[in-house]
Wavefront OBJ file of the C-alpha trace (Angstrom):
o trace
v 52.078 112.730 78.447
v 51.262 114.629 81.070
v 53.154 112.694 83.892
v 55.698 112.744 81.899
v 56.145 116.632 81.783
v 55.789 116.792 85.693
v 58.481 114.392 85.980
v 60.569 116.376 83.626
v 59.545 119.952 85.704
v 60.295 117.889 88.759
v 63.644 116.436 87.476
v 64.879 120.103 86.278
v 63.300 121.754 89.936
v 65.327 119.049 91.594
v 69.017 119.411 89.711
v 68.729 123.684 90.076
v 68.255 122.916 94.270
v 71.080 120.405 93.753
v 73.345 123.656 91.689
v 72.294 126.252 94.344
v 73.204 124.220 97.078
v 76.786 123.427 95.642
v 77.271 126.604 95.248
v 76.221 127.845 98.596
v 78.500 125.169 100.492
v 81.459 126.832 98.383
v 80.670 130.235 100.001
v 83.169 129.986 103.085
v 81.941 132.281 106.208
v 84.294 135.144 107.133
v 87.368 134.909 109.342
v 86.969 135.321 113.117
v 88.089 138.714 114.446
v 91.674 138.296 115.132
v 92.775 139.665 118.862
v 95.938 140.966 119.543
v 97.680 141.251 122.861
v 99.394 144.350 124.230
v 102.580 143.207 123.813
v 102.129 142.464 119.792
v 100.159 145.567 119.478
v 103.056 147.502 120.971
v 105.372 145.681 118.733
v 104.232 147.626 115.216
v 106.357 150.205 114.679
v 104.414 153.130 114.121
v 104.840 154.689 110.929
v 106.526 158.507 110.438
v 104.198 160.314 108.955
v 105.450 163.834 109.484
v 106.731 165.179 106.387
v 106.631 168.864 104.508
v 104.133 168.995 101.557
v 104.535 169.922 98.124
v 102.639 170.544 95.224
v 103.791 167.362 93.926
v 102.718 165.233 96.926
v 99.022 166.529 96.115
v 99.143 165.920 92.587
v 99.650 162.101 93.931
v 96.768 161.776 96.625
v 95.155 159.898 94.076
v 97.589 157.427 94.717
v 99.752 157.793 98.281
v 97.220 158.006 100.901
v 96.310 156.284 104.087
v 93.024 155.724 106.397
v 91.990 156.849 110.336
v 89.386 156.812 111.937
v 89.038 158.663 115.484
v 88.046 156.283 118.461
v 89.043 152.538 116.699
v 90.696 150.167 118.533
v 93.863 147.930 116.550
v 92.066 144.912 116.519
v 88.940 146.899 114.682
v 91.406 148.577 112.513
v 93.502 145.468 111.476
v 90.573 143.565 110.847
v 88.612 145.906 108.558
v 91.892 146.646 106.782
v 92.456 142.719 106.256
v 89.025 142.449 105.113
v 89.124 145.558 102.424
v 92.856 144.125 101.001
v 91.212 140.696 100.629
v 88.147 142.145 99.011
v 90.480 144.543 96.903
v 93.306 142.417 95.895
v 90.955 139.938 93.833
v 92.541 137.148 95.615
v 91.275 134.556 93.391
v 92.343 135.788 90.556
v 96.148 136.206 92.020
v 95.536 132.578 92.963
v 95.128 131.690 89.664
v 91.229 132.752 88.667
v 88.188 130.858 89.173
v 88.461 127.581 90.021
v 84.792 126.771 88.783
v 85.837 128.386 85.711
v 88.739 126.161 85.366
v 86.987 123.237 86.222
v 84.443 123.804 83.724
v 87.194 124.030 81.070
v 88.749 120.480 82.286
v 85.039 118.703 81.808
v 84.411 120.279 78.475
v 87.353 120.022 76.607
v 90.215 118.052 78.660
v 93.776 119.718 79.677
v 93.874 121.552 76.695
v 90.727 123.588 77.995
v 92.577 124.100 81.323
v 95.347 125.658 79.530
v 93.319 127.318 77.252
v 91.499 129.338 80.209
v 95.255 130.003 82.038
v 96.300 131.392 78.590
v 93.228 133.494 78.575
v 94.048 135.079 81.932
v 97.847 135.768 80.255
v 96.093 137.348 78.049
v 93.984 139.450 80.034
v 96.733 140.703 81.874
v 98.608 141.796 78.550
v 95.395 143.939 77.881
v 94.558 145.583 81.272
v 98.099 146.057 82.255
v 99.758 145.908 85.930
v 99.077 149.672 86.458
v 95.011 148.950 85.721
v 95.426 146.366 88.443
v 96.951 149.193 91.047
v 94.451 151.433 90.418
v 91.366 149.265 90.547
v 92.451 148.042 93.603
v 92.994 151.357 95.238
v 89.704 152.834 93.796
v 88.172 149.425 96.069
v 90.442 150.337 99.008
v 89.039 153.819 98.955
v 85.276 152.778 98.505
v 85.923 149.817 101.358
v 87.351 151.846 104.326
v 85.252 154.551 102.862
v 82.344 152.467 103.863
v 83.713 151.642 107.162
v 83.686 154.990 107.975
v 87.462 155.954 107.738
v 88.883 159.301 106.603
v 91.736 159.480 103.971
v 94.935 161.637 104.607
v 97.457 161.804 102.073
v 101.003 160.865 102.012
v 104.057 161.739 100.224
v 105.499 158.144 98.305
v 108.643 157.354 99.868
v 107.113 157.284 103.918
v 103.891 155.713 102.009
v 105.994 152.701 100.220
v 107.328 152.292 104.049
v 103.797 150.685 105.233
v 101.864 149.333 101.806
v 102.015 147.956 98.700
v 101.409 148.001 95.122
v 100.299 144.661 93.173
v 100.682 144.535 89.207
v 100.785 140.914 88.036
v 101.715 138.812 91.369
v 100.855 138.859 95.079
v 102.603 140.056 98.089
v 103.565 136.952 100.506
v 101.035 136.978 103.189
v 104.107 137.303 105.873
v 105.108 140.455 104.490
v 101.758 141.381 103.855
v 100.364 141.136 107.205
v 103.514 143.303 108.404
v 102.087 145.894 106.480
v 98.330 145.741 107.471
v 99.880 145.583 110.776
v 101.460 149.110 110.605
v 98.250 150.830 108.559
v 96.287 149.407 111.384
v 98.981 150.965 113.765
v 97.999 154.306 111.850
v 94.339 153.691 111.346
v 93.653 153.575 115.357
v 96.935 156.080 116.219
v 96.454 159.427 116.895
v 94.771 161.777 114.488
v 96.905 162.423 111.888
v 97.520 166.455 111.328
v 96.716 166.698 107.709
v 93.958 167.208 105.770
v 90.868 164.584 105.432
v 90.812 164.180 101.600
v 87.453 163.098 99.984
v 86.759 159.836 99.891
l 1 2 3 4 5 6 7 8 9 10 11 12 13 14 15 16 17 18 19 20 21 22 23 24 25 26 27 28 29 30 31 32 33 34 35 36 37 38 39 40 41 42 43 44 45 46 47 48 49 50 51 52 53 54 55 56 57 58 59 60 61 62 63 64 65 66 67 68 69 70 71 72 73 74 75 76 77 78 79 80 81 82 83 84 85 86 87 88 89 90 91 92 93 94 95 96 97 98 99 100 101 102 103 104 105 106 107 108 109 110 111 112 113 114 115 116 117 118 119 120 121 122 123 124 125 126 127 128 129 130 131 132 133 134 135 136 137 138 139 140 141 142 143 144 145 146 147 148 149 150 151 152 153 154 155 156 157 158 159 160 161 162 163 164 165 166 167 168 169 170 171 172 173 174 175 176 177 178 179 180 181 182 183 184 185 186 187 188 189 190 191 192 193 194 195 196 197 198 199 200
């Protein structure tokens, strides 16, 4: 009897080093810096971001801002910006959520499972609402470059909607995309802005 509940410890021990290990292979390392020549750096047009402020600009900080940080080079800047939108944008779940998830919903209960977890995502949307998605994501934006060590400058929404994006329920291209990381990186490691650095 006794064997038989070592076997059974060793069987379990041996399937959870199996699950772990799955798991860890599907954990893909991060992307190599990304180096940009002169001639591509010099390329970005370099946002306007002289402009008169009102009242009403403040009232939207919350919302139109953008990142610097003294002494930062434009590969530094393009790269920590790339990795803050990728960790921001919940780029899985634009992809079409978890794919273990789904998966798991195939095995258990056949196509209609995989359906029925798409359907639940629909649904999820519906609740939380496009403008819940644009504000989560740049609350993480905030937090992110906040980390990194960048200060926040506000912006008034038409020369902000020149050089980044909003997301509700789909995702940017990646060409257009990377245009604009391009530009806030252009910003990020440009001169030091004028305004005021707003909390972060």
């Amino acid at each position: 009897m006794r064997s038989i509940f070592v076997s059974a410890v060793i069987l379990a021990t041996s399937l959870s080093i199996v699950t772990v290990s799955a798991q860890a292979q599907a954990i893909k390392p991060p992307e190599p810096i990304r180096n940009f020549t002169p001639d591509e750096v010099s390329a970005v047009t370099m946002p306007d971001l002289a402009f008169e402020q009102t009242q009403a600009d403040i009232d939207t900080y919350d919302k139109y801002f953008f990142f610097h940080r003294e002494n930062t080079d434009f590969d530094t800047a393009y790269n920590d910006i790339s990795e803050c939108d990728a960790v921001s944008s919940g780029f899985n779940y634009y992809a079409g959520g978890d794919s273990y998830m789904s998966s798991y919903y195939a095995t258990q209960y056949g196509l209609a499972g995989a359906a029925g977890s798409v359907i639940g995502s629909a649904i999820a949307d519906a609740i939380f609402g496009s403008a819940e998605r644009r504000r989560a994501r740049r609350i993480n934006m905030r937090n992110c470059m906040g980390f990194k060590g960048y200060d926040r400058y506000g912006m008034e929404k038409e020369r902000w909607q020149s050089f980044h994006f909003e997301e509700g329920f789909g995702r940017m291209g990646d060409e257009k995309r990377e245009g604009h990381l391009m530009k806030q990186a252009r910003v990020a490691s440009g001169p030091k802005p004028s305004g005021e650095v707003l909390p972060r």
